[in-house]
DRENFIVO-463094 format. One record per atom (N, C-alpha, C, O, CB): z, y, x; atom name. Coordinates in nm, 2 decimals. Glycine has a CB too. Layout:
<nodes>
     c3     c2     c1 atom
      Z      Y      X   CA
...
</nodes>
This chain:
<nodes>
     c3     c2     c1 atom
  -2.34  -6.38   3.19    N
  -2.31  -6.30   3.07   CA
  -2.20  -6.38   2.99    C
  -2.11  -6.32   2.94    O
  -2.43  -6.28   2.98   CB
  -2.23  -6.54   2.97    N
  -2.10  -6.57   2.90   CA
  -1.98  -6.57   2.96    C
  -1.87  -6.53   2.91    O
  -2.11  -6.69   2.85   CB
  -1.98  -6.63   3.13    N
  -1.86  -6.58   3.15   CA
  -1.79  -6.46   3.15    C
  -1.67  -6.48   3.14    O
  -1.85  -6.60   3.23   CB
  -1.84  -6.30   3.15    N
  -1.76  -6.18   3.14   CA
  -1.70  -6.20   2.94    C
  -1.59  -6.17   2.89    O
  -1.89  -6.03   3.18   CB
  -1.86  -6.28   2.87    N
  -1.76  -6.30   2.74   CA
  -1.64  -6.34   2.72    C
  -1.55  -6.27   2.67    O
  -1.80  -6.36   2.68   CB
  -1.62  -6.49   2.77    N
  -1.49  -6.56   2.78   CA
  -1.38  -6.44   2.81    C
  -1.28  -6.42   2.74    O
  -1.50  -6.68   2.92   CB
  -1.41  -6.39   2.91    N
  -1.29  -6.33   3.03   CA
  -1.24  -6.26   2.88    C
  -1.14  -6.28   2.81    O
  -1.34  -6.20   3.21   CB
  -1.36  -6.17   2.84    N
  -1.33  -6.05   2.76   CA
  -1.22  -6.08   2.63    C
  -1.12  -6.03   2.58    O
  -1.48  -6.01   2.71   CB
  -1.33  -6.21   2.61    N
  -1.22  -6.26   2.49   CA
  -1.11  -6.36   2.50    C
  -1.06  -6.40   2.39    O
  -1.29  -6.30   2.39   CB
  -1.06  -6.42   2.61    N
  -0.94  -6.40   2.66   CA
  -0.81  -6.29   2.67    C
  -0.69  -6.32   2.67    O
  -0.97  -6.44   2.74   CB
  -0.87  -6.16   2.68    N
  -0.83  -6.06   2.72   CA
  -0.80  -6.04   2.58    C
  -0.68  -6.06   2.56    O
  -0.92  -5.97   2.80   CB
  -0.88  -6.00   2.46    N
  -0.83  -6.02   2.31   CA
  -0.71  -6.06   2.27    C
  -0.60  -6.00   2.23    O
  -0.90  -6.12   2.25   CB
  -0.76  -6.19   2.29    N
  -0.65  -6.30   2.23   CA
  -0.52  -6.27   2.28    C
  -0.42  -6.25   2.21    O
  -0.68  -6.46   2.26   CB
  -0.53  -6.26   2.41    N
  -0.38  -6.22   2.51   CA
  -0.31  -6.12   2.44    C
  -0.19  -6.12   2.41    O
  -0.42  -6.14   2.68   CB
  -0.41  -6.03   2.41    N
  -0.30  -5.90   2.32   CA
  -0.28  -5.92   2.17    C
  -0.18  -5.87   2.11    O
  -0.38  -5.73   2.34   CB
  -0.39  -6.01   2.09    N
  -0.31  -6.00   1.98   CA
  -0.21  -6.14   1.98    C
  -0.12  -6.14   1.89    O
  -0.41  -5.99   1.85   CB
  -0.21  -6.22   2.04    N
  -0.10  -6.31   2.11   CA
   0.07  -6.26   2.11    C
   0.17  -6.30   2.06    O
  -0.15  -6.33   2.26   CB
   0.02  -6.13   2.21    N
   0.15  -6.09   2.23   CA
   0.16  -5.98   2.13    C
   0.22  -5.88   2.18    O
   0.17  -6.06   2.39   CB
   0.12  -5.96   2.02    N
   0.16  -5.85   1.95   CA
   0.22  -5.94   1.81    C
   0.29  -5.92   1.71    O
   0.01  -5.73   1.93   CB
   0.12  -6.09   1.89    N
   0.25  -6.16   1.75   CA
   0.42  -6.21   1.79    C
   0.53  -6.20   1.72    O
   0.18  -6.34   1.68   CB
   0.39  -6.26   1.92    N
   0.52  -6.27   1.98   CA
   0.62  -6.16   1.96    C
   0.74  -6.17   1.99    O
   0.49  -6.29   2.12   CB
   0.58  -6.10   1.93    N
   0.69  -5.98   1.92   CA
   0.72  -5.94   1.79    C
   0.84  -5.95   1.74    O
   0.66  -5.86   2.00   CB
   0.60  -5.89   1.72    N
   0.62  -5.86   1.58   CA
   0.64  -5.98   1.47    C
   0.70  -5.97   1.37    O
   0.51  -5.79   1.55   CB
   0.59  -6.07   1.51    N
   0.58  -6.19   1.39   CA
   0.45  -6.14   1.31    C
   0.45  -6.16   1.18    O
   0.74  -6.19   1.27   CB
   0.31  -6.07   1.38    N
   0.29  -6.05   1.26   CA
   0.09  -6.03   1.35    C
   0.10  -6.05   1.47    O
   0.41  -5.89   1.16   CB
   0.00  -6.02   1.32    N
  -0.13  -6.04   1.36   CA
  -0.18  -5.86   1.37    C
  -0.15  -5.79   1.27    O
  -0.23  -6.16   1.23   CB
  -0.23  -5.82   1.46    N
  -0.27  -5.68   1.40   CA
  -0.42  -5.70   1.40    C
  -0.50  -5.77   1.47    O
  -0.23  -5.55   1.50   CB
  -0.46  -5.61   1.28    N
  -0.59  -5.60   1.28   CA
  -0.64  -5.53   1.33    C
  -0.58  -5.42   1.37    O
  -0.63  -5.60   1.19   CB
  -0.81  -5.55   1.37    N
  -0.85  -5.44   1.43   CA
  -0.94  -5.35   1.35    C
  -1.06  -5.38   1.33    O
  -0.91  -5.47   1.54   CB
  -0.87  -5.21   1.28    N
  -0.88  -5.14   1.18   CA
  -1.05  -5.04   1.19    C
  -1.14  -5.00   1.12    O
  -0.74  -5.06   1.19   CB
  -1.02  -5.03   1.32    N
  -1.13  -4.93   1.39   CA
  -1.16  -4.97   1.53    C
  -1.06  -5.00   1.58    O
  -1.08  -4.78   1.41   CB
  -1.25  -4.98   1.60    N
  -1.30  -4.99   1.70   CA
  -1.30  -4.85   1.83    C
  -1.25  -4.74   1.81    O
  -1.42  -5.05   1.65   CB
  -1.38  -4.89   1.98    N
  -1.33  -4.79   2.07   CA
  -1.40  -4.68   2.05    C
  -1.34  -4.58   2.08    O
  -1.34  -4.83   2.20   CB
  -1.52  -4.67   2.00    N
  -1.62  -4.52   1.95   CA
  -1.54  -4.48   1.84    C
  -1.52  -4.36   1.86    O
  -1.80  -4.53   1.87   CB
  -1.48  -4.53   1.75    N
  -1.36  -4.42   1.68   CA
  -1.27  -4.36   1.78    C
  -1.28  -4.24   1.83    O
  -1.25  -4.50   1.58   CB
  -1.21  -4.44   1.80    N
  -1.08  -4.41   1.93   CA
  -1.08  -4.29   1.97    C
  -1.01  -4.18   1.97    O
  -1.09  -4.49   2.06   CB
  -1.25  -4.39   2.05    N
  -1.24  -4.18   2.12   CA
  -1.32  -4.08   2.09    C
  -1.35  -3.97   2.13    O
  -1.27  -4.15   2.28   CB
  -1.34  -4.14   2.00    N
  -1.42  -3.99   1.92   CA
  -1.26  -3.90   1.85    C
  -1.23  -3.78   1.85    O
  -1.56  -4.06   1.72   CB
  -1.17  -4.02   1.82    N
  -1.04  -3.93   1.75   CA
  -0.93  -3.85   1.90    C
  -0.87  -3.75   1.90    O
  -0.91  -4.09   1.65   CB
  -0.94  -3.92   1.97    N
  -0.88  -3.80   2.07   CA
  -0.94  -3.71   2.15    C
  -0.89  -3.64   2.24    O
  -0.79  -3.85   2.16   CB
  -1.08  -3.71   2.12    N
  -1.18  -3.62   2.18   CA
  -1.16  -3.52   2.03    C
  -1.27  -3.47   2.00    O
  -1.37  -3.70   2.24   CB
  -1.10  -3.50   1.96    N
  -1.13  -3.40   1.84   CA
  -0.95  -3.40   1.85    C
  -0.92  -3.28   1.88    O
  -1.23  -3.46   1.66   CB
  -0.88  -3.45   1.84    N
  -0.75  -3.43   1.88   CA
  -0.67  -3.36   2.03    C
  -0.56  -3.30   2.03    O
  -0.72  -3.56   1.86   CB
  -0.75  -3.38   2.13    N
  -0.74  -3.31   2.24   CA
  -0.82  -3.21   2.30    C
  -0.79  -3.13   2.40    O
  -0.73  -3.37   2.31   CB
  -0.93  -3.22   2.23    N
  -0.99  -3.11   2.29   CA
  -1.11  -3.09   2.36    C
  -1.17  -2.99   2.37    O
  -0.91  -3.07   2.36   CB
  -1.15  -3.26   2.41    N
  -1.20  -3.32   2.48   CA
  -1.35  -3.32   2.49    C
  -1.40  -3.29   2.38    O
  -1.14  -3.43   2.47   CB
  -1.42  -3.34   2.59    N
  -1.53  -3.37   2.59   CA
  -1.56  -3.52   2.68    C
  -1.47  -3.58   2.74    O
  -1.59  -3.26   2.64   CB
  -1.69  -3.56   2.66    N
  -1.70  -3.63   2.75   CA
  -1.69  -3.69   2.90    C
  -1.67  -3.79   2.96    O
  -1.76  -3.63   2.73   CB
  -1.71  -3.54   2.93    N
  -1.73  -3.51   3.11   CA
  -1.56  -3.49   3.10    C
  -1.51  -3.54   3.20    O
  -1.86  -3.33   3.19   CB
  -1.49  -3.45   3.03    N
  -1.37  -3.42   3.04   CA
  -1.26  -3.60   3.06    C
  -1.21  -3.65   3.16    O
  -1.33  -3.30   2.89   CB
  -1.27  -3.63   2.97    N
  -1.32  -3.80   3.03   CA
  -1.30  -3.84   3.10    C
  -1.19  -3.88   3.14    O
  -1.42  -3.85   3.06   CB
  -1.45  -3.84   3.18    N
  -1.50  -3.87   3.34   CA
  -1.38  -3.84   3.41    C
  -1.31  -3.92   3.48    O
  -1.64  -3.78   3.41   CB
  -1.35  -3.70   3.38    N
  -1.25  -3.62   3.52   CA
  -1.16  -3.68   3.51    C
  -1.10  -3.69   3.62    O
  -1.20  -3.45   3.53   CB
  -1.09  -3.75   3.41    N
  -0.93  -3.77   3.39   CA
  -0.95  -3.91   3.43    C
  -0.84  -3.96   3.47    O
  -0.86  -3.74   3.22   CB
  -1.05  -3.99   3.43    N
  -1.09  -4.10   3.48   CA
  -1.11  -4.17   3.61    C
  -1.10  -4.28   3.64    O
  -1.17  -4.11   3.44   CB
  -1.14  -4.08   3.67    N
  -1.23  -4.05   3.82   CA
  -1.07  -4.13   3.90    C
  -1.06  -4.25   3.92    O
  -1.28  -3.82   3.89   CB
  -1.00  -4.04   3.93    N
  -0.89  -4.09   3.96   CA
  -0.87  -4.26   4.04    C
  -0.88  -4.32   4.15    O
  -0.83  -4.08   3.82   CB
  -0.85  -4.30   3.85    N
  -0.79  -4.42   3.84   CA
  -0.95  -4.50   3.89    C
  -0.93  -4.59   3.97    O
  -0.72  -4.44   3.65   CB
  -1.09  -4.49   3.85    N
  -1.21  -4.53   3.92   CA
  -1.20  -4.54   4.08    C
  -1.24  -4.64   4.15    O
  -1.31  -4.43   3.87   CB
  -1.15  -4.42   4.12    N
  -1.15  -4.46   4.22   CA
  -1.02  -4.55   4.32    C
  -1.02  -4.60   4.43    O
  -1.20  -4.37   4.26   CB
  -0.93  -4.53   4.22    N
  -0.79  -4.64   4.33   CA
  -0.83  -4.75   4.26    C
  -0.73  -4.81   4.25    O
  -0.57  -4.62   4.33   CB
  -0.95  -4.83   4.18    N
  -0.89  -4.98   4.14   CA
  -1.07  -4.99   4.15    C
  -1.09  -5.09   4.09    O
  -0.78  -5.01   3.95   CB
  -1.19  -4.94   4.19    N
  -1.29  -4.93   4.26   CA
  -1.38  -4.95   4.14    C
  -1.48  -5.02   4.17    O
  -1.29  -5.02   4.39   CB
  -1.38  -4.93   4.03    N
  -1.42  -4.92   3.89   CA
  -1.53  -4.84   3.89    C
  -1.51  -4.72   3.93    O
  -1.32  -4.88   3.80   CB
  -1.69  -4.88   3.85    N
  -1.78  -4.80   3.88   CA
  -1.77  -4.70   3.71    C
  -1.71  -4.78   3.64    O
  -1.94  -4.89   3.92   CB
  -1.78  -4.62   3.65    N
  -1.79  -4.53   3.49   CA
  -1.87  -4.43   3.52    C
  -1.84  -4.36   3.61    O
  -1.64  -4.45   3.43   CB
  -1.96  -4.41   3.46    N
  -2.07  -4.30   3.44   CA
  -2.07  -4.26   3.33    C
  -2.02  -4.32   3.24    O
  -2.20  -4.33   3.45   CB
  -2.13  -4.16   3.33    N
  -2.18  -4.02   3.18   CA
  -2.27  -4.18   3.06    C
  -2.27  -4.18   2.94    O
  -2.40  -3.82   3.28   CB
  -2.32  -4.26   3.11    N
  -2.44  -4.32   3.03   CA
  -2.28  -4.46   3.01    C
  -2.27  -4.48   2.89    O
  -2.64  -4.36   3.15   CB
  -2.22  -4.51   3.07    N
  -2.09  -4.58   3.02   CA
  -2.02  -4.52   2.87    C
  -2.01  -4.55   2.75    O
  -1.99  -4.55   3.14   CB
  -1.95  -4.43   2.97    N
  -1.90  -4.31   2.81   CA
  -1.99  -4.31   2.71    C
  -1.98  -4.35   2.59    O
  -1.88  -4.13   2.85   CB
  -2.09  -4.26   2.76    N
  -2.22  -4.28   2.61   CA
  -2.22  -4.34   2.54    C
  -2.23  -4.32   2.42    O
  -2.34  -4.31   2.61   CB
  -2.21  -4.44   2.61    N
  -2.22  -4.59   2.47   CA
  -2.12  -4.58   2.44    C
  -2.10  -4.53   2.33    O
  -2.24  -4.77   2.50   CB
  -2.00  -4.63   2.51    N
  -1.87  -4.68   2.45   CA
  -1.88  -4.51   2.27    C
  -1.89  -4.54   2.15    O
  -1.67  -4.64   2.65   CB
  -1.89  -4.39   2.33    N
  -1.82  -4.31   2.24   CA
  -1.94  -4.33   2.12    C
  -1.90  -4.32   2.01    O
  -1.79  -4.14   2.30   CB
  -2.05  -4.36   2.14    N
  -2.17  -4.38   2.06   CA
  -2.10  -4.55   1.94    C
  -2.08  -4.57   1.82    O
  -2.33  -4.42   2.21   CB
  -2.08  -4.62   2.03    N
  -2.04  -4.76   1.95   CA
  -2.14  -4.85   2.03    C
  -2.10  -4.97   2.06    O
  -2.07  -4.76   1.77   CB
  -2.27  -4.80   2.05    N
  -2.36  -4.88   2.11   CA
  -2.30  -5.02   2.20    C
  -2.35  -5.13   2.17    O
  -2.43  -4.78   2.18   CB
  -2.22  -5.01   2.29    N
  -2.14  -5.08   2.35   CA
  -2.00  -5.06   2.37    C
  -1.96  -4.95   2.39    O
  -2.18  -5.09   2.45   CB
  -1.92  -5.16   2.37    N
  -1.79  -5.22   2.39   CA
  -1.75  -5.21   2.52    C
  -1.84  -5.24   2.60    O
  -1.78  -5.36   2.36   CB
  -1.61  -5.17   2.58    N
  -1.55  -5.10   2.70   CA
  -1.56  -5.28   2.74    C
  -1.56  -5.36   2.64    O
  -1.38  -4.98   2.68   CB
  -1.56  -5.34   2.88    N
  -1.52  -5.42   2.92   CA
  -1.36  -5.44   2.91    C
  -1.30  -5.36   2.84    O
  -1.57  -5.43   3.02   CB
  -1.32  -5.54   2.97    N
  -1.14  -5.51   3.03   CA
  -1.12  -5.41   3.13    C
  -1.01  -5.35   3.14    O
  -1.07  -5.65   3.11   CB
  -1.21  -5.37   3.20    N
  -1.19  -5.34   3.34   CA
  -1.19  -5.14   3.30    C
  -1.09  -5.07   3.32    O
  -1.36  -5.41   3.47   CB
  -1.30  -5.11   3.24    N
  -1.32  -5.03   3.21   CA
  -1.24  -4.97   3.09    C
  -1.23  -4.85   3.08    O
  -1.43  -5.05   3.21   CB
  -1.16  -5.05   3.00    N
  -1.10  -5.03   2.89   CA
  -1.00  -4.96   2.95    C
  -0.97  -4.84   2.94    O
  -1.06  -5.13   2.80   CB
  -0.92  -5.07   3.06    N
  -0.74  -5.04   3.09   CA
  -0.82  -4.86   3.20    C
  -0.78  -4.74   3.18    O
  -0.60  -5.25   3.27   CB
  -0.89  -4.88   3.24    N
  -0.91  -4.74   3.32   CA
  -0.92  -4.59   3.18    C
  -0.87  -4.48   3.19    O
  -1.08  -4.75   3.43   CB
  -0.98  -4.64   3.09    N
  -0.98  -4.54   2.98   CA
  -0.83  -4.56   2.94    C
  -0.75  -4.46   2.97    O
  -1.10  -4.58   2.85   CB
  -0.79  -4.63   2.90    N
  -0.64  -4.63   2.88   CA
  -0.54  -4.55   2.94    C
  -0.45  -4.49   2.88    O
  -0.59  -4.73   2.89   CB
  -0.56  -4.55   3.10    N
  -0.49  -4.49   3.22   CA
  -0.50  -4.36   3.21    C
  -0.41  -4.28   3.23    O
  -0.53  -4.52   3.34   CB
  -0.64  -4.33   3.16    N
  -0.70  -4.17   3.20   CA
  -0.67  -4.10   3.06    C
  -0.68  -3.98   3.06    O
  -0.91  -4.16   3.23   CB
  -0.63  -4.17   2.95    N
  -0.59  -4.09   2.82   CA
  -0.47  -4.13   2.82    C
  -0.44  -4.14   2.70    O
  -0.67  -4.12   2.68   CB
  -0.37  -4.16   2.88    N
  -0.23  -4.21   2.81   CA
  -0.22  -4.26   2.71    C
  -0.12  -4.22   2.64    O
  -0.16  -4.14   2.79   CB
  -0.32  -4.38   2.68    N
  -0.31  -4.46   2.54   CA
  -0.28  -4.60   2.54    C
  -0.32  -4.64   2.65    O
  -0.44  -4.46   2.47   CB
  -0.23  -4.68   2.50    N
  -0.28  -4.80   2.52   CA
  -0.41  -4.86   2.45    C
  -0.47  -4.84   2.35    O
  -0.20  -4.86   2.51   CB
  -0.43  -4.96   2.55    N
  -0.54  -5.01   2.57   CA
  -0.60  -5.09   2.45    C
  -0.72  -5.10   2.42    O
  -0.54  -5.07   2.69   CB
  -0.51  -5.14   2.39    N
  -0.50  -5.25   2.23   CA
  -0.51  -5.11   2.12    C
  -0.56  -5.12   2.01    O
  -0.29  -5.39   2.20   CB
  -0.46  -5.01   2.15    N
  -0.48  -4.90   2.07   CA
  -0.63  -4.89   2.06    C
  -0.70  -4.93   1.97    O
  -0.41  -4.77   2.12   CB
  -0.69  -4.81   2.18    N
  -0.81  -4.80   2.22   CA
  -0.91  -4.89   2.17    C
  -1.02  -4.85   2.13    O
  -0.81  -4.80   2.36   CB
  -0.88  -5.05   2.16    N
  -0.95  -5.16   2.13   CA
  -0.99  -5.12   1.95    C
  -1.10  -5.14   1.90    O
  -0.84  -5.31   2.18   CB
  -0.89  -5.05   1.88    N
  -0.91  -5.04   1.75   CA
  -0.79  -5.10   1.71    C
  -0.77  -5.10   1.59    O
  -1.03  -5.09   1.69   CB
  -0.71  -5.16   1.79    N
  -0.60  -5.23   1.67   CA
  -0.52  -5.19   1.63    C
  -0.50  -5.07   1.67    O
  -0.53  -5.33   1.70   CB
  -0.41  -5.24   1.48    N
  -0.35  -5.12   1.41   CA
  -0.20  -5.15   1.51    C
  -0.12  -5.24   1.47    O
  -0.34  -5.14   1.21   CB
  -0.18  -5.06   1.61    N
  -0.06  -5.07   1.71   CA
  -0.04  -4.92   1.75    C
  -0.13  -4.84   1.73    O
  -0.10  -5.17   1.86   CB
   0.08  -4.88   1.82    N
   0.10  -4.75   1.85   CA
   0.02  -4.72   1.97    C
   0.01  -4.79   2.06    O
   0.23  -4.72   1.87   CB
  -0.05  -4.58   1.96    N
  -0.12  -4.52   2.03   CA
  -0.03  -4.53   2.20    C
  -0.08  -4.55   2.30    O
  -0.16  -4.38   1.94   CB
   0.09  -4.50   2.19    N
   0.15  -4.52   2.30   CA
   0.14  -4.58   2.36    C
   0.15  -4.69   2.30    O
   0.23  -4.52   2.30   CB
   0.12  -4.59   2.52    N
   0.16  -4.69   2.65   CA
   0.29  -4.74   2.67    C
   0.39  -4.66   2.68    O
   0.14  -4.65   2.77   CB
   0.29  -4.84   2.68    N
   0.43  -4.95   2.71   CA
   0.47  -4.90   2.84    C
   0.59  -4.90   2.86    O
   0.39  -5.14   2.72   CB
   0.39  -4.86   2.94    N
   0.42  -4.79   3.11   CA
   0.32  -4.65   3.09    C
   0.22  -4.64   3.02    O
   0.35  -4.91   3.27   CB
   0.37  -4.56   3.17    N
   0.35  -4.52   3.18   CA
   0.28  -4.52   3.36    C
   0.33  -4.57   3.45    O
   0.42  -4.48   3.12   CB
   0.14  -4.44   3.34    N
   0.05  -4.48   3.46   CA
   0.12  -4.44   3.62    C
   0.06  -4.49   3.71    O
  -0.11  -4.41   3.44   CB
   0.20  -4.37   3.65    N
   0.28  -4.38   3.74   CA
   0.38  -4.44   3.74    C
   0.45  -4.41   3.84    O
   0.30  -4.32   3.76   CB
   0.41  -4.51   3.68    N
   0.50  -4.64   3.68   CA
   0.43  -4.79   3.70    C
   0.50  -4.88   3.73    O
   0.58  -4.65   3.56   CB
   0.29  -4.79   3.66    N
   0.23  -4.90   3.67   CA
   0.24  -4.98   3.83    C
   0.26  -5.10   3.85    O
   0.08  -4.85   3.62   CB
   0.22  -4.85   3.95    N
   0.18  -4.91   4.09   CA
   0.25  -4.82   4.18    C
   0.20  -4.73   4.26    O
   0.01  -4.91   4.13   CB
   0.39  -4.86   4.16    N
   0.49  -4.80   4.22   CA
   0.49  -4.83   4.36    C
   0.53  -4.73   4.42    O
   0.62  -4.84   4.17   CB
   0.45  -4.94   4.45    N
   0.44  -4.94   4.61   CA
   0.26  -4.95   4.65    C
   0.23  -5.00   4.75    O
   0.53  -5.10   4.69   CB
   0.17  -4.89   4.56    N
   0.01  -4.93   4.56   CA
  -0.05  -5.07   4.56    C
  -0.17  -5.10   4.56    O
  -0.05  -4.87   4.66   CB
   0.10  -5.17   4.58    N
   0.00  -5.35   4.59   CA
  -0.07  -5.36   4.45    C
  -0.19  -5.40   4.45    O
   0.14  -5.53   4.59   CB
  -0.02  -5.34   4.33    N
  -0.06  -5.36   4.26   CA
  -0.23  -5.32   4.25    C
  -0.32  -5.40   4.23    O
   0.03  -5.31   4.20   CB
  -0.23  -5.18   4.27    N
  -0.36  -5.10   4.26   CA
  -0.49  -5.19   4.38    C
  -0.61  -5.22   4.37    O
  -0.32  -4.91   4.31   CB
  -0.39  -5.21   4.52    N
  -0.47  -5.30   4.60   CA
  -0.56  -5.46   4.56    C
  -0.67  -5.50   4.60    O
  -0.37  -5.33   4.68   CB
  -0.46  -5.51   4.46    N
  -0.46  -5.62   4.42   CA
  -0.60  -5.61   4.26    C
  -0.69  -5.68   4.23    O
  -0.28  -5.65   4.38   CB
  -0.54  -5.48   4.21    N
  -0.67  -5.51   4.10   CA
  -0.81  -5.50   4.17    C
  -0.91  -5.57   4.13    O
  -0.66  -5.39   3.96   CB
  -0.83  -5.38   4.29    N
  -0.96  -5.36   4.35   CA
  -1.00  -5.47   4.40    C
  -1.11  -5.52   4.37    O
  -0.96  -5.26   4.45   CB
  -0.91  -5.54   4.49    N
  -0.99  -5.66   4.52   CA
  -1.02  -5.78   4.47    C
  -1.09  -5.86   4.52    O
  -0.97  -5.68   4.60   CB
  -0.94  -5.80   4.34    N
  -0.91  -5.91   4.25   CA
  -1.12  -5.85   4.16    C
  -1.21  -5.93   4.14    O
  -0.69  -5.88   4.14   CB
  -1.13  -5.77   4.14    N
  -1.23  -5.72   4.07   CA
  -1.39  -5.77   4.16    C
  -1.48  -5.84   4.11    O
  -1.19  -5.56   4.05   CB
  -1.38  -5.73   4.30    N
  -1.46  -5.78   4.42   CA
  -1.48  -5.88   4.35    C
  -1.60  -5.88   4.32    O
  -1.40  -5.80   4.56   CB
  -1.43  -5.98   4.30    N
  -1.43  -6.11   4.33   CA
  -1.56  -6.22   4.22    C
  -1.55  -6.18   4.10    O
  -1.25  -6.15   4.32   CB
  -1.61  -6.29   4.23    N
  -1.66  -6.33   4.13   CA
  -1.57  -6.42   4.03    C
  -1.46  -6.44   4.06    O
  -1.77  -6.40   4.17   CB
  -1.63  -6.48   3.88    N
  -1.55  -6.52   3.79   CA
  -1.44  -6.64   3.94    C
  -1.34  -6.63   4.00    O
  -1.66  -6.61   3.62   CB
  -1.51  -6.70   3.93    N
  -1.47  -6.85   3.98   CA
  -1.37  -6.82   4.07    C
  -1.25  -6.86   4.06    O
  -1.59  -6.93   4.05   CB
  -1.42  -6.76   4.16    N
  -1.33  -6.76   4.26   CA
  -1.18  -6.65   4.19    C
  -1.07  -6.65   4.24    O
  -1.42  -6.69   4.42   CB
  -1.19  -6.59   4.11    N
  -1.08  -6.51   3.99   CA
  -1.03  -6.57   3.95    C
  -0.91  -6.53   3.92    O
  -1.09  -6.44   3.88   CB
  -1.08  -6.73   3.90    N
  -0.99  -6.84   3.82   CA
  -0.92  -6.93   3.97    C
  -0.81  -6.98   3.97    O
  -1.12  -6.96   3.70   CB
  -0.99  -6.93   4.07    N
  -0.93  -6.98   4.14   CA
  -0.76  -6.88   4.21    C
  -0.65  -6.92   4.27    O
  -1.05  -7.03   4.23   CB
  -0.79  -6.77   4.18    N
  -0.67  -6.70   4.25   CA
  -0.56  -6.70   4.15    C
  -0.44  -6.71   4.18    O
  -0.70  -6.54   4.31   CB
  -0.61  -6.69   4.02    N
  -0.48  -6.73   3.90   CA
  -0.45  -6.86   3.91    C
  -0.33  -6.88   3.90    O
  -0.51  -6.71   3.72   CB
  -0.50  -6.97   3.93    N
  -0.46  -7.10   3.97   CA
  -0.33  -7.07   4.04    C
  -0.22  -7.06   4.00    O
  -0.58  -7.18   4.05   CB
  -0.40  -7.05   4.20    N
  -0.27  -7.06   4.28   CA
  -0.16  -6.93   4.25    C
  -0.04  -6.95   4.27    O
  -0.31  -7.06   4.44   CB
  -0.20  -6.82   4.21    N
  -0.04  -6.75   4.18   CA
   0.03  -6.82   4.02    C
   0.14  -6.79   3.99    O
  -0.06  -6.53   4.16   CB
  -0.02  -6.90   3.94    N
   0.01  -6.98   3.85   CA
   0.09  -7.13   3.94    C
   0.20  -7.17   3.90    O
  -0.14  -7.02   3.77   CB
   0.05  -7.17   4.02    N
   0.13  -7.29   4.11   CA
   0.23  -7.24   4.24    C
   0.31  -7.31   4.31    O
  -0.01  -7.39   4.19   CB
   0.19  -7.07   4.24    N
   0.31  -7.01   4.32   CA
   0.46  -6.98   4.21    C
   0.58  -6.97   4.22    O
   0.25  -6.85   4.40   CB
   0.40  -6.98   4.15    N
   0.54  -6.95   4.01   CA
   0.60  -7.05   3.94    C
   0.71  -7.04   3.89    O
   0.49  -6.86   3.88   CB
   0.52  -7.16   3.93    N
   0.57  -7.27   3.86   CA
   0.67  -7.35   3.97    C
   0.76  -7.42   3.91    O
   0.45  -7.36   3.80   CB
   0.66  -7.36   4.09    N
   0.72  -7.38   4.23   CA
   0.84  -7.32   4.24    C
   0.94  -7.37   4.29    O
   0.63  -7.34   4.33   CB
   0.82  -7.20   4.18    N
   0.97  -7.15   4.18   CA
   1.11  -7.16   4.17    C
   1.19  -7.06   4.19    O
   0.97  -7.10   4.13   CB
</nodes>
């Protein structure tokens, strides 16, 4: 459990990191992901199961398990989207994902999800990068971290 914490909140920091690198400036997080999507489930039209469908997709090329009782919580508040689960809600609404998180940032995606995995390595790479336990995850950023610094 603490390790998925760490990851999670690495994953945080990463984005409001890079939202200062750019802006000069910290975003807050105004609202959380049960707002989110409670606001584009009343803005689109949406239901839950409607969701799922637009989800399914992307669940199944990056091997992401999401159920009716997932959505539940997340839209309830009860629980917080992982990383894994967030960027797939992100994919399946055309949002971004730091949006989704609650932060005060444009609802827009920086890529668009067919631009994300233009030859499918990418999509290959997150399914099995996910397979993997923490450790051996820190060990594969290690070496593509010592394949790039080599460069």
């Amino acid at each position: 459990m603490k390790k998925i914490f760490i990851i999670e909140l690495e994953f945080f920091f990463n984005i409001v990191y890079d939202e200062v690198t750019q802006t000069g400036k910290v975003s807050i997080m105004a609202e959380n992901t049960s707002t989110r999507l409670k606001t584009i489930m009343v803005q689109r039209g949406l239901k839950q199961a409607d969701i799922l469908r637009l989800a399914q997709p992307y669940c199944e090329k990056y091997k992401i398990k999401m159920g009716k009782s997932d959505l539940s919580q997340f839209v309830s508040g009860k629980v917080e989207p992982g990383q894994w689960k967030l960027t797939i809600l992100g994919l399946a609404l055309d949002v971004s994902e730091a949006w989704l998180m609650g932060l005060d940032v444009p609802m827009e995606r920086e890529t668009t999800p067919a631009s994300l995995d233009g030859d499918g390595r990418i999509g290959e790479f997150v399914g099995l990068f996910c397979q993997l336990t923490a450790e051996q995850q820190a060990l594969i950023i290690a070496q593509i971290k010592g394949i790039l610094s080599a460069q």
